[in-house]
C-alpha positions in Angstrom: 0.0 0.0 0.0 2.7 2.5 0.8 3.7 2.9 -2.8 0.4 4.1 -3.8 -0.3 2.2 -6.8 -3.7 1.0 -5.5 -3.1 -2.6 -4.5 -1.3 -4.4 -1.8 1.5 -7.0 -2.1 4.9 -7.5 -3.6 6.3 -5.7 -6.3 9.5 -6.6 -8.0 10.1 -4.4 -10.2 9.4 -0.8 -10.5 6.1 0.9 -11.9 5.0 3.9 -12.8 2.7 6.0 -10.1 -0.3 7.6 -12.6 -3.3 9.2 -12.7 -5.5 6.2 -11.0 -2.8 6.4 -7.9 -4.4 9.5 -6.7 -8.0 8.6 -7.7 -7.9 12.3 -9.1 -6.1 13.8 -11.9 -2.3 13.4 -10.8 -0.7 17.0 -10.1 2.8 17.5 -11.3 4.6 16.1 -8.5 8.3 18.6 -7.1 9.1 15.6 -4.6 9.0 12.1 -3.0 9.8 11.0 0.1 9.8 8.0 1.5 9.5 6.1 5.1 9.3 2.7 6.7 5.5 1.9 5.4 4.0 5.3 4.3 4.8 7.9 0.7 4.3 11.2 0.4 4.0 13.1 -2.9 4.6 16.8 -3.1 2.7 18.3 -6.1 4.0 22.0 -8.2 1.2 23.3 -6.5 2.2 22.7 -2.9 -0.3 20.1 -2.1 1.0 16.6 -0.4 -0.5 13.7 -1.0 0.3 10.5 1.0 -0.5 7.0 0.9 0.5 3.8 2.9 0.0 2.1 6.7 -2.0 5.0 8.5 -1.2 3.8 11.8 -0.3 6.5 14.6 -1.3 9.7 12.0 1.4 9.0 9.7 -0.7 10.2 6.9 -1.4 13.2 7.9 -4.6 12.7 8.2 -6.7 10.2 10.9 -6.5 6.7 9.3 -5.7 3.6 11.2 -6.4 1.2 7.4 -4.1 1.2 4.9 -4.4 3.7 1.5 -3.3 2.1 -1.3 -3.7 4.7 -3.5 -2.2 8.5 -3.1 -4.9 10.7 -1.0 -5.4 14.5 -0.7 -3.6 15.4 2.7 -5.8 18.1 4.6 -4.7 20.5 6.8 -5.9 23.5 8.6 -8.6 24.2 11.4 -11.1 23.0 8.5 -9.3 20.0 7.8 -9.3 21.8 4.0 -6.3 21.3 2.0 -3.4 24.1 2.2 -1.8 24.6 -1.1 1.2 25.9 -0.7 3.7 23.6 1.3 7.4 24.0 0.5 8.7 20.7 1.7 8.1 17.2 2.8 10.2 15.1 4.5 9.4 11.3 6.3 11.0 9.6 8.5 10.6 6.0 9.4 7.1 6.4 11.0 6.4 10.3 11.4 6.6 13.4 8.7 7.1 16.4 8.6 6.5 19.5 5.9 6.8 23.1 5.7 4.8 25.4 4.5 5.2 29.2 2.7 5.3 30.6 5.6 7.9 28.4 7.0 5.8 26.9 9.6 6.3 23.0 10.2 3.7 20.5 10.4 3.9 17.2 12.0 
């Protein structure tokens, strides 16, 4: 699940994330990073999309299933989508991202 392509299980050899990995039309993605059992996509626009073992918020979102495919991350008081985050970094079971205004989210 944590590489987003929609399905669970082995993979052997490397694939293409596309369109049907976000369910939505895929944004041109700036960056990747990677943790233990979780992705996160960072699109031109600034929005993050993640995808893997939800577990303990790593998502950014409240999840305790697996995503298989890449999901919308929200953020805000609203729980709307911010569109203009700088960075994204994950670490083995926690991320972390900035935004324009260089505040950090975890």
């Amino acid at each position: 699940g944590q590489l987003g392509h929609g399905e669970d299980g082995l993979l052997l050899v490397p694939r293409k994330v596309d369109k049907e990995s976000t369910g939505d039309v895929l944004p041109q993605i700036r960056k990747v990073s990677c943790g233990h059992e979780h992705s996160f996509l960072l699109c031109s626009a600034g929005n993050l999309y993640s995808a893997g073992i939800g577990k303990n918020g790593r998502l950014g979102y409240p999840c305790i299933t697996t995503e298989s495919r890449f999901k919308r991350v929200p953020f805000g008081a609203n729980r709307e989508p911010i569109t203009w985050m700088q960075d994204v970094s994950c670490g083995s079971a926690h991320t972390a991202a900035l935004d324009g205004n260089e505040k950090v989210y975890t």
